[in-house]
C-alpha positions as CSV (number, residue, x, y, z in Angstrom):
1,X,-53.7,-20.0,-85.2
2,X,-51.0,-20.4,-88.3
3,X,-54.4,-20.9,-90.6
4,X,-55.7,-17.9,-89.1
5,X,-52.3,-16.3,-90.0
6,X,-52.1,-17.7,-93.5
7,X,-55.7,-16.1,-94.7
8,X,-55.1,-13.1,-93.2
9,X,-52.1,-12.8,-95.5
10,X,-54.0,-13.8,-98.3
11,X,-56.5,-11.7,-98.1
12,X,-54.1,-8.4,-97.9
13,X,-52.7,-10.0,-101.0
14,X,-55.8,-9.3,-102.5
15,X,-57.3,-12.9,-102.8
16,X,-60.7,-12.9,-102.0
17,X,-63.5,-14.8,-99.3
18,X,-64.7,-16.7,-101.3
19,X,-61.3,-17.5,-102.9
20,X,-60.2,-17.9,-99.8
21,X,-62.8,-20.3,-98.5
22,X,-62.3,-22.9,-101.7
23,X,-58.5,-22.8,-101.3
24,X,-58.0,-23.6,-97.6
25,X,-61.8,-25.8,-97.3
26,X,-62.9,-24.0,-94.7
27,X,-66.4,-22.1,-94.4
28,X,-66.7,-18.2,-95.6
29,X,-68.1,-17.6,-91.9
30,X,-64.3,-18.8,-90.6
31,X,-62.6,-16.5,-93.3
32,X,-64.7,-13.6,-92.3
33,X,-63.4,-14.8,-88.7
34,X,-59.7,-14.7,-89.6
35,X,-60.2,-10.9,-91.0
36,X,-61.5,-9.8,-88.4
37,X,-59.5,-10.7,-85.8
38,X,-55.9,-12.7,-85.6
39,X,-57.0,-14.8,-82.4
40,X,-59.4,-17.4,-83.3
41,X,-62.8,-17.8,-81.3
42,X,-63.0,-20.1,-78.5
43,X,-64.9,-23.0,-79.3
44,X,-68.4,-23.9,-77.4
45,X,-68.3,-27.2,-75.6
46,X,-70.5,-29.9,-77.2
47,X,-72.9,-31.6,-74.7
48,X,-72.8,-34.8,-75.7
49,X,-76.1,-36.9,-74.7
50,X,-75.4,-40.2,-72.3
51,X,-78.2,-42.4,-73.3
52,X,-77.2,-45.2,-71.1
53,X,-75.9,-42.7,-68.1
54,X,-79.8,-41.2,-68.6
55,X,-81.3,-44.9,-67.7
56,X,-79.0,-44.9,-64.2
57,X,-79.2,-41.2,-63.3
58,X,-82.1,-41.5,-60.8
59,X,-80.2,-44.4,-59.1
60,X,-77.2,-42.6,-58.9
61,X,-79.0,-38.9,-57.3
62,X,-80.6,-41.6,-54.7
63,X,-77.6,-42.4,-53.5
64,X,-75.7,-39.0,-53.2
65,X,-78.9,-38.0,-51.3
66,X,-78.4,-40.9,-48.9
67,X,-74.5,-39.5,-48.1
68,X,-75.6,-36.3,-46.9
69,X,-77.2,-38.0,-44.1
70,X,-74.1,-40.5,-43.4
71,X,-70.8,-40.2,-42.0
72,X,-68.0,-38.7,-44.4
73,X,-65.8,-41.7,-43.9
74,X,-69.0,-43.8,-45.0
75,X,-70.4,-42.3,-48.1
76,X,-70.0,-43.8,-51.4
77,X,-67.3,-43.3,-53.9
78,X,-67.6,-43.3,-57.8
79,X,-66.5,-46.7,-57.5
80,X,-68.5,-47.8,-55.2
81,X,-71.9,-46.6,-56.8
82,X,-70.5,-48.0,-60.3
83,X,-70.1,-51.3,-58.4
84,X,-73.9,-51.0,-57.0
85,X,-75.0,-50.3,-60.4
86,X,-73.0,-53.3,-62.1
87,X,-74.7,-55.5,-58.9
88,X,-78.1,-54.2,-58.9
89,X,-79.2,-53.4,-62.6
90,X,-77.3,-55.7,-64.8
91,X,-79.6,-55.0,-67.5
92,X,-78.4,-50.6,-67.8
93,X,-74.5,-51.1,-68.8
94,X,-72.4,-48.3,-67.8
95,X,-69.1,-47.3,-67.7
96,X,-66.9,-46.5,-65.0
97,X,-65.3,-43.5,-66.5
98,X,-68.7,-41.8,-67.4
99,X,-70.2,-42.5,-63.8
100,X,-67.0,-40.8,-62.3
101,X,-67.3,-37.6,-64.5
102,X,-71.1,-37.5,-63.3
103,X,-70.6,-38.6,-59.9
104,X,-67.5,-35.5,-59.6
105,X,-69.8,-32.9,-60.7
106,X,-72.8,-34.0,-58.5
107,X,-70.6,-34.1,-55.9
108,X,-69.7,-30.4,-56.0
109,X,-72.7,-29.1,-56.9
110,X,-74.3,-31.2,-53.7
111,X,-71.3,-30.2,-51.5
112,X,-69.8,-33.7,-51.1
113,X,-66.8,-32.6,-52.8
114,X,-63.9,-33.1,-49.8
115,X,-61.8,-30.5,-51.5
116,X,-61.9,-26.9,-49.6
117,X,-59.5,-23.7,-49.7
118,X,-57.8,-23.3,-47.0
119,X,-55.6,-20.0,-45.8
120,X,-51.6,-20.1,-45.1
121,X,-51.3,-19.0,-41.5
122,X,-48.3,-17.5,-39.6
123,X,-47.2,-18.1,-36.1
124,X,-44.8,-16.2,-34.1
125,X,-41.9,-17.7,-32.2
126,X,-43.2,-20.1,-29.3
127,X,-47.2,-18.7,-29.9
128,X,-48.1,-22.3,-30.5
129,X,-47.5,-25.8,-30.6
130,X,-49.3,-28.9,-31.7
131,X,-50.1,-32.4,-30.5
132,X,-51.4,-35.6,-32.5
133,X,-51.0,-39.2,-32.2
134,X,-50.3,-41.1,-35.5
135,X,-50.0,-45.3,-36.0
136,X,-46.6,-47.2,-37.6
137,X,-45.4,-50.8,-37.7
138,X,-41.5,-51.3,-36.0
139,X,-39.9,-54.4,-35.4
140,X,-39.1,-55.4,-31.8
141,X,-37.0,-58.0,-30.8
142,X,-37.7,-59.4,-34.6
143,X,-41.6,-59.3,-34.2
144,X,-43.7,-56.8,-36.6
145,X,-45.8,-54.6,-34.4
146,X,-47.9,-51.6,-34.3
147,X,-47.2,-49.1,-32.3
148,X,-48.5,-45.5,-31.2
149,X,-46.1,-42.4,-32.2
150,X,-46.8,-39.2,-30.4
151,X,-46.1,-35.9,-32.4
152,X,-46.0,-32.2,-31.2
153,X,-44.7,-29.5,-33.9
154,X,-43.7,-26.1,-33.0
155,X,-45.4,-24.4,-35.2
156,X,-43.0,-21.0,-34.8
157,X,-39.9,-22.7,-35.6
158,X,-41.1,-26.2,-37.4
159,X,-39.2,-28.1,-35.1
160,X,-40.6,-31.3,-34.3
161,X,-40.8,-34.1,-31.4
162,X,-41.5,-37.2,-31.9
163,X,-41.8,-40.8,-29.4
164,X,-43.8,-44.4,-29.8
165,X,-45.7,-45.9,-27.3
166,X,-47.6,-49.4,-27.1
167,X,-50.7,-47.7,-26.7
168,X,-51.9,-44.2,-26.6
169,X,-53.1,-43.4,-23.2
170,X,-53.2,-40.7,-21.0
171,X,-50.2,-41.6,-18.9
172,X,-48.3,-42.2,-21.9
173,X,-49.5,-38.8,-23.4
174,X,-48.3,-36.5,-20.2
175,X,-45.5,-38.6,-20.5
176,X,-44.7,-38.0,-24.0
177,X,-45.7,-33.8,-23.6
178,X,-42.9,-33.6,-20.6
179,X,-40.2,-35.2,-22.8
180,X,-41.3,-32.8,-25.4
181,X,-41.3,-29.6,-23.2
182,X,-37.6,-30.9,-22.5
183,X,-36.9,-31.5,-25.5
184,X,-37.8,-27.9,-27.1
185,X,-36.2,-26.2,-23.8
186,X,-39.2,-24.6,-22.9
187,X,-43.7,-24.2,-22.7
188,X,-45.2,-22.5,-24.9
189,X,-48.1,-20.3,-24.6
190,X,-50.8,-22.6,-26.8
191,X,-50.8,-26.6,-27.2
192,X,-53.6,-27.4,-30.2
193,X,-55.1,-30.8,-29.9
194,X,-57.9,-32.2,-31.9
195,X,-60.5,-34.3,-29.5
196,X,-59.0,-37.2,-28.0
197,X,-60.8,-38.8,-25.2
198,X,-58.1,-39.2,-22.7
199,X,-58.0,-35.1,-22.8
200,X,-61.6,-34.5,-23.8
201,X,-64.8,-35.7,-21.9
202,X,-67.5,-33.9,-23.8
203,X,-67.5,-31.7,-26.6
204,X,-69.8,-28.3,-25.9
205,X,-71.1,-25.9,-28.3
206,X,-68.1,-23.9,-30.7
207,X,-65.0,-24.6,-29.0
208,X,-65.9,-25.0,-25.8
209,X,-64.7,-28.3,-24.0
210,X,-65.3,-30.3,-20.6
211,X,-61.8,-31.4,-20.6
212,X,-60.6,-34.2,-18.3
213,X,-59.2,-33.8,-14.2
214,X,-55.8,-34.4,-15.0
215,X,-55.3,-32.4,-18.1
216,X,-56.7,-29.8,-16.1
217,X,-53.9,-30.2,-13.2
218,X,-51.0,-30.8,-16.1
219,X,-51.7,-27.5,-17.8
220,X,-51.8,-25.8,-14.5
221,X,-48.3,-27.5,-13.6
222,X,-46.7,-26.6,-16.7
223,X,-48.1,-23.3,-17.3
224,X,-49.8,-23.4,-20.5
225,X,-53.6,-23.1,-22.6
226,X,-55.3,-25.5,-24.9
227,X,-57.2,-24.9,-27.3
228,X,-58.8,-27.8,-29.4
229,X,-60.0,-28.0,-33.0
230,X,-63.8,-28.9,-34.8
231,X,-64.5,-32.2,-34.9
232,X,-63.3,-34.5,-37.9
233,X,-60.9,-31.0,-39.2
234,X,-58.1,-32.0,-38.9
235,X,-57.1,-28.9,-40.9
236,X,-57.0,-26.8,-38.1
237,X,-53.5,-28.3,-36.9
238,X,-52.5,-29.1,-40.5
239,X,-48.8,-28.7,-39.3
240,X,-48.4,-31.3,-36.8
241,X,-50.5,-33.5,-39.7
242,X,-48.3,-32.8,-42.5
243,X,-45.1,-33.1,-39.6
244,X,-46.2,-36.9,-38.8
245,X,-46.9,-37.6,-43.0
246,X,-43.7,-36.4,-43.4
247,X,-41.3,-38.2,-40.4
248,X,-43.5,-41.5,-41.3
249,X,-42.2,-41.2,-45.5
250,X,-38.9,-40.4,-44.5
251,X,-37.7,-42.1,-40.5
252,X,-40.1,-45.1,-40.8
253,X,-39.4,-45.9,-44.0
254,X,-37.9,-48.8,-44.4
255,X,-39.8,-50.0,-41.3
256,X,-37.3,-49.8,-38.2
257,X,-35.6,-52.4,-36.2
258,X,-35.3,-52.8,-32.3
259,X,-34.5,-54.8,-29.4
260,X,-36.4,-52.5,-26.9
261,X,-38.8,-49.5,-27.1
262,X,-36.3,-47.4,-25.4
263,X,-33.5,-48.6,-28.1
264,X,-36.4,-47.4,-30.6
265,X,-37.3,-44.2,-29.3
266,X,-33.5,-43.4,-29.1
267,X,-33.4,-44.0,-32.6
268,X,-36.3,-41.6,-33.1
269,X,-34.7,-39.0,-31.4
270,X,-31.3,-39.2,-33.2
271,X,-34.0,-38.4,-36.0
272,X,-35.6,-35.4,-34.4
273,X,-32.3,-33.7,-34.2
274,X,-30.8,-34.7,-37.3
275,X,-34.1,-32.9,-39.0
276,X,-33.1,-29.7,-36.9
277,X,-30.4,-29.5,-40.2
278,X,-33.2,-29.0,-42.2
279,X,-34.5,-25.9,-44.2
280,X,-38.5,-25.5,-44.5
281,X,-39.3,-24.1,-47.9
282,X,-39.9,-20.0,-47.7
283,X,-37.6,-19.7,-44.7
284,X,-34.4,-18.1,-44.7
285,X,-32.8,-20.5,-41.5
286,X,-32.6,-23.7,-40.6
287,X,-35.1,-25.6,-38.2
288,X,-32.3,-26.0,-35.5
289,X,-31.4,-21.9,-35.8
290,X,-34.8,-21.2,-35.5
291,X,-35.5,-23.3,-32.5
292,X,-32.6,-21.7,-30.5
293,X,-34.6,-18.4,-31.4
294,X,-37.8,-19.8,-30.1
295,X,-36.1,-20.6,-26.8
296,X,-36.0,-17.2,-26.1
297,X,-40.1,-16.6,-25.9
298,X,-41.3,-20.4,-24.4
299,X,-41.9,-20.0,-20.7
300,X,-39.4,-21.9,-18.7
301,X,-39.6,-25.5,-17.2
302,X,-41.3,-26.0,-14.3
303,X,-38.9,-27.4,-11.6
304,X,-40.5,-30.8,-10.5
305,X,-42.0,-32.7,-12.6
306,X,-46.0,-33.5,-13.3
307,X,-46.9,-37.0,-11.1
308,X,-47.7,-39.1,-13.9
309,X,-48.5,-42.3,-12.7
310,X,-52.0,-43.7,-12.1
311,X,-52.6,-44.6,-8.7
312,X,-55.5,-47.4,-7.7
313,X,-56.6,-48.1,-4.1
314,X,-57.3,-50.0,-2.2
315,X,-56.2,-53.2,-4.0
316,X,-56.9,-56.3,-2.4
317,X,-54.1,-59.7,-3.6
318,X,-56.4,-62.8,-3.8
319,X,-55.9,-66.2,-2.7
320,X,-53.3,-66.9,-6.0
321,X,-50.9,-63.7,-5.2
322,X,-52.5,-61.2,-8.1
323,X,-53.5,-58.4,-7.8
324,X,-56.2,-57.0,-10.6
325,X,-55.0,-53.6,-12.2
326,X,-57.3,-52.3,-14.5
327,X,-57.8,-55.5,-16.9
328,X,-55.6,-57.6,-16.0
329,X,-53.7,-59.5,-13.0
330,X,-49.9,-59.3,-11.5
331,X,-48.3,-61.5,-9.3
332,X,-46.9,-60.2,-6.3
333,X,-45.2,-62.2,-3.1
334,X,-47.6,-60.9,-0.2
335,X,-50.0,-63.1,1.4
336,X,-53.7,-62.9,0.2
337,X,-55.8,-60.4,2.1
338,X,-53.4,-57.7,1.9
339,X,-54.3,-53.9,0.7
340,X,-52.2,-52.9,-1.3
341,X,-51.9,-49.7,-4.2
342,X,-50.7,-50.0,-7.6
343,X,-49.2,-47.3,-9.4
344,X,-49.6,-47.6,-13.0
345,X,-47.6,-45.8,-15.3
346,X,-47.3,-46.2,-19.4
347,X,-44.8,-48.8,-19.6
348,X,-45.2,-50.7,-16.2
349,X,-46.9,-51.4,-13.1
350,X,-45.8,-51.1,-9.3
351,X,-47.5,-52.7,-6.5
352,X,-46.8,-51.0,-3.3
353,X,-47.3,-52.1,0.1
354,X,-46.3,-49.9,3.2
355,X,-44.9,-47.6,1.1
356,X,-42.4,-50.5,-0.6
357,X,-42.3,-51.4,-3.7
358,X,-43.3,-55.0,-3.5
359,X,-43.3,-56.0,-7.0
360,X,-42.3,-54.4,-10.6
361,X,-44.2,-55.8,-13.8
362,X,-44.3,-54.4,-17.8
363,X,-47.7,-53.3,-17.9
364,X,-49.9,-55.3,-20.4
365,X,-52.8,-53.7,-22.5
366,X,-54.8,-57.0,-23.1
367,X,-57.6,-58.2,-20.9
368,X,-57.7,-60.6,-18.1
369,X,-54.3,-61.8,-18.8
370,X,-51.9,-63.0,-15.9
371,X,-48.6,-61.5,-15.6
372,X,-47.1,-63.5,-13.2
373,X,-43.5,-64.2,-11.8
374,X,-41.6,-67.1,-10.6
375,X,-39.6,-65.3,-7.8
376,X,-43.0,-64.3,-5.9
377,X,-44.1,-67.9,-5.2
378,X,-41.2,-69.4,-3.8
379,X,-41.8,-68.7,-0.2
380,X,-45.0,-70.6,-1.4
381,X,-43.2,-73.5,-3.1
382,X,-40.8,-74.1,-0.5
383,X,-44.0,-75.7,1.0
384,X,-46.1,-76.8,-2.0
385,X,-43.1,-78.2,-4.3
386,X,-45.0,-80.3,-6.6
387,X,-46.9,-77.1,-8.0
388,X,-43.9,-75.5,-9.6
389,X,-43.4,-78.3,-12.2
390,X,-46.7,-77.1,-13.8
391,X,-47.4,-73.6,-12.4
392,X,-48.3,-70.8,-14.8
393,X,-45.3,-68.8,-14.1
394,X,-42.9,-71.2,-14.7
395,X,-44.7,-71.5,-18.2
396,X,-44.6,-67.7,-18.6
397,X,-40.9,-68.0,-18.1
398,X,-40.2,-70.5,-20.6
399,X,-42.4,-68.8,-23.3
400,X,-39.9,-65.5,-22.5
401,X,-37.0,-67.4,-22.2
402,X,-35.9,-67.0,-19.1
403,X,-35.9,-70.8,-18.1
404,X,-33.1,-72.2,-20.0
405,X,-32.9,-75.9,-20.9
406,X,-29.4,-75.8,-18.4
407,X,-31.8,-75.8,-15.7
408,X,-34.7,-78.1,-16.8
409,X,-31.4,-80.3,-16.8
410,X,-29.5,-79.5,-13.2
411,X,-33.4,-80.0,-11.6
412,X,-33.8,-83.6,-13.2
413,X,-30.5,-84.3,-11.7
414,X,-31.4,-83.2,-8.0
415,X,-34.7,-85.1,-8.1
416,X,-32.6,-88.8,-8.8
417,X,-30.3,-87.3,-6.3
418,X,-32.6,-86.1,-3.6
419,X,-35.9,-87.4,-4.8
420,X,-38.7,-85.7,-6.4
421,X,-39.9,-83.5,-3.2
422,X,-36.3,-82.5,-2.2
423,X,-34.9,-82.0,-5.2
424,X,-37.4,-79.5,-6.2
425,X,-36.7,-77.6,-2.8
426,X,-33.1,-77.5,-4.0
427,X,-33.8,-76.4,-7.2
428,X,-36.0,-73.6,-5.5
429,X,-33.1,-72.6,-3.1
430,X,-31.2,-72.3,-6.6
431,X,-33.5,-69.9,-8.2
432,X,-33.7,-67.5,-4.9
433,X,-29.9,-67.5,-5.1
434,X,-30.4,-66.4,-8.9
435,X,-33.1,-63.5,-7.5
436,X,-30.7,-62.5,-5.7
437,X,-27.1,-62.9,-7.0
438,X,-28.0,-62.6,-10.8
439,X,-29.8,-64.6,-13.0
440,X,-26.8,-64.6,-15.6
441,X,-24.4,-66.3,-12.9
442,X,-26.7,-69.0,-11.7
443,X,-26.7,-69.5,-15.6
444,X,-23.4,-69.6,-16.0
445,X,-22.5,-71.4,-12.6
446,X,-25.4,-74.2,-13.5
447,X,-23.8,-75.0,-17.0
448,X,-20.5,-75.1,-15.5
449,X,-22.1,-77.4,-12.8
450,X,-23.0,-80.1,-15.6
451,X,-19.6,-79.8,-17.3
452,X,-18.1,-80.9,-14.6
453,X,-20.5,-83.8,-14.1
454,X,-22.1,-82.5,-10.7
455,X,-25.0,-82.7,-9.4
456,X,-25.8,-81.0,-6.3
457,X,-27.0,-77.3,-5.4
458,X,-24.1,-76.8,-3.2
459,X,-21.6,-76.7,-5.9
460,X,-23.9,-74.3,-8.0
461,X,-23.5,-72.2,-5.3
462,X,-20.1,-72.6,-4.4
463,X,-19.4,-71.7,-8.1
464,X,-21.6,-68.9,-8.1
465,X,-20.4,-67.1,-5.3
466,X,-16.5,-68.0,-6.0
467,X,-15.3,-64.6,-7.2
468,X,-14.1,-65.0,-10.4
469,X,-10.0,-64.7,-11.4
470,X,-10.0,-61.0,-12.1
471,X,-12.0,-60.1,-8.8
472,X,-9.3,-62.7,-6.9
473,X,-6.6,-60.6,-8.2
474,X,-8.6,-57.3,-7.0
475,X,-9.0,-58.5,-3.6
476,X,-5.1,-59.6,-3.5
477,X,-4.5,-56.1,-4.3
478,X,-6.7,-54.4,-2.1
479,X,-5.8,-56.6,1.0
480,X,-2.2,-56.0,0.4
481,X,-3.0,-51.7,0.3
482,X,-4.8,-52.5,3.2
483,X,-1.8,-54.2,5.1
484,X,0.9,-52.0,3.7
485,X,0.3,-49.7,6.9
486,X,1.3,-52.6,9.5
487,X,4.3,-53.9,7.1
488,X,7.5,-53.6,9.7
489,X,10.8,-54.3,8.2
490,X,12.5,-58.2,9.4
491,X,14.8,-57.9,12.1
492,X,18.2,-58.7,12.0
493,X,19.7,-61.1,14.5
494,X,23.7,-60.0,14.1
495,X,23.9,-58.4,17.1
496,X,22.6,-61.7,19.1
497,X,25.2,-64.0,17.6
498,X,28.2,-62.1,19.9
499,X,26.1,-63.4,23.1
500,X,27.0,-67.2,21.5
501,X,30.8,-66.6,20.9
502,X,33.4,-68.1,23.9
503,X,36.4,-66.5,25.1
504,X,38.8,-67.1,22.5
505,X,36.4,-65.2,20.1
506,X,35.4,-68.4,18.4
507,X,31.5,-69.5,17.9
508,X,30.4,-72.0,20.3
């Protein structure tokens, strides 16, 4: 440009082309350029020839053919097909960079390329909201584990709801949309899901879906339509997709720490309103002011809640007190042959029997494990006591910690006391007492137990029924409100000592 400025001035000075052209080195032709016009010409792109991309370039069109007949998360990359091409013609060196810049424009032209345009939409306050599950690691209890994170973005407002779950199934996903609904104070009118199976049995022509029994019943409950998106476009709920990128980068970064999963999904709440302080770019309010507009236009609550829970029956309990729920077995304390139904819900597991509740477990997602518990064979071990010392559940119960080495302790005691048949029946008779009194005093009252130097069940149960001082002084005080109403004042005997004076008024 300054050269272009430079002759242009020389030539009004009078100089001429040809002077021109020998003074700055440049051809006549670009003189003649500069006069006629002060912006220079664009230059033409030189298409450089690629002798050794030429001796590949069949190899590499086989290829791209071959990925518009395979999955898009399974066709090749630029590094990939350089790799290949490294691996299986050795003798054609190429480099990587030159194979990209081929493999980029082939894509495009072959419409491989992943990148499309897409068009900024607008929602209206409560028109939509929607749903998608998304994988992060937490620590719980000070293991590393992966959990399941359910999302579902309000796409009026841009607030955002948010809650982890061991696994992502349908109970845990009706779950997870009723906490939501509470959460935003309201239904709205559209919940967008992509095609999940536990809401999705078959996908029809357009967007037409046979969608599953009891997603059916929960959008009747609650009051609102679905709508679902092409398969593998996730695009078409790019909200709640760019929502979980974004609540992963900044809440689960650094990973987060736990006892519990409900100590967890506290945490994540905590989050969810603390964003509601937040300003999305373009908008004039805050995501909390805006959601407290949107409650205005969502549909209200319904008043009972949807029955969540799976229910299986009949079940029948086998000849080890399990029961098989889905992939695995429970322990319960009825006799084998009973019927019994389980009610199976994302975090746990109820086996019912005449409408009781007979036992209570954490559900588990593996297969053909056994989730069995002490307290439901000890009507059995009372009769069989030389099972418990190697039963399965008293194994469970070490691995999980609730068999401290306190007790391991007080039941080698019994046995030189008692003997090895009757001092397991004690020690059995202790741990009912713990089922029912707490597990933390029989603890407590066991270790206090061998302080002392004792060894017998009866003093682990005097001690853990003794009410402790502070309760001693709260039944002195009650007893003595309760007696205040019969307190009569002493009597006074004055008036009986004149019956023992004598006649000369002296006492006798």
């Amino acid at each position: 440009m300054e050269l272009f400025e430079v002759i242009r001035r020389g030539y009004a000075a009078g100089e001429t082309i040809q002077g021109l052209s020998k003074k700055h080195g440049v051809h006549r032709r670009m003189v003649r350029q500069a006069i006629g016009n002060a912006i220079p010409p664009e230059r033409k792109a030189v298409v450089r020839e690629a002798p050794r991309l030429g001796t590949v370039m069949a190899q590499i069109e086989r290829m791209l053919a071959s990925d518009l007949q395979a999955p898009r998360k399974q066709r090749h990359t630029a590094h990939r097909i350089w790799m290949r091409l490294r691996k299986e013609h050795p003798e054609y060196p190429v480099g990587e960079a030159t194979v990209r810049r081929y493999v980029r424009e082939r894509k495009r032209e072959l419409g491989l390329s992943g990148r499309e345009v897409f068009v900024p939409q607008s929602y209206e306050l409560g028109q939509e909201a929607q749903v998608d599950w998304f994988e992060a690691m937490a620590i719980m209890g000070g293991e590393a584990r992966k959990l399941q994170f359910f999302a579902m973005r309000s796409m009026g407002s841009g607030d955002a709801f948010h809650r982890a779950y061991p696994h992502a199934t349908r109970q845990a996903l009706l779950e997870a949309h009723e906490h939501a609904l509470a959460y935003f104070g309201g239904v709205f009118k559209t919940l967008r899901y992509d095609n999940m199976t536990s809401v999705v049995k078959k996908i029809l022509r357009g967007y037409q879906r046979v969608e599953t029994d009891r997603i059916i019943a929960f959008r009747s409950h609650w009051g609102y339509r679905s709508e679902y998106c092409n398969p593998a476009s996730g695009h078409e709920k790019g909200g709640v997709e760019g929502e979980l990128g974004w609540f992963r980068r900044n809440w689960l970064v650094p990973v987060p720490e736990a006892s519990v999963l409900d100590a967890l999904n506290q945490h994540i709440l905590d989050a969810c309103l603390e964003n509601r302080s937040r300003t999305i770019l373009d908008r004039s309010m805050t995501i909390g002011q805006a959601s407290e507009l949107e409650r205005e236009h969502l549909s209200p609550l319904a008043e009972e809640g949807f029955p969540i829970d799976e229910l299986l029956y009949p079940l029948l309990v086998d000849s080890k007190g399990r029961v098989k729920v889905k992939t695995n077995w429970y322990s319960t304390p009825l006799w084998p042959g009973q019927r019994v139904t389980a009610m199976v819900a994302p975090l746990s597991v109820e086996i019912m029997h005449d409408n009781k509740v007979a036992a209570r477990h954490t559900r588990c997602y593996g297969r053909g494990h056994q989730i069995l518990d002490l307290e439901h064979y000890l009507d059995v071990l009372d009769k069989k006591p030389g099972a418990m010392a190697g039963s399965t559940p008293l194994q469970q119960w070490r691995q999980a910690g609730r068999w401290p080495a306190c007790l391991d302790a007080i039941w080698r005691e019994l046995e030189q006391r008692h003997g090895k048949g009757n001092g397991t029946r004690e020690m059995i008779s202790l741990v009912r007492a713990g089922s029912i009194d707490g597990w933390d005093k029989l603890i407590a009252a066991v270790k206090e137990t061998l302080r002392l130097g004792i060894s017998d069940a009866a003093a682990v149960l005097h001690l853990l029924r003794m009410p402790d001082p502070e309760q001693r002084h709260q039944y002195a005080v009650a007893l003595a409100e309760e007696l205040l109403p019969f307190e009569r004042p002493m009597p006074v005997m004055d008036e009986y000592d004149l019956l023992l004076a004598n006649t000369t008024g002296g006492i006798q």
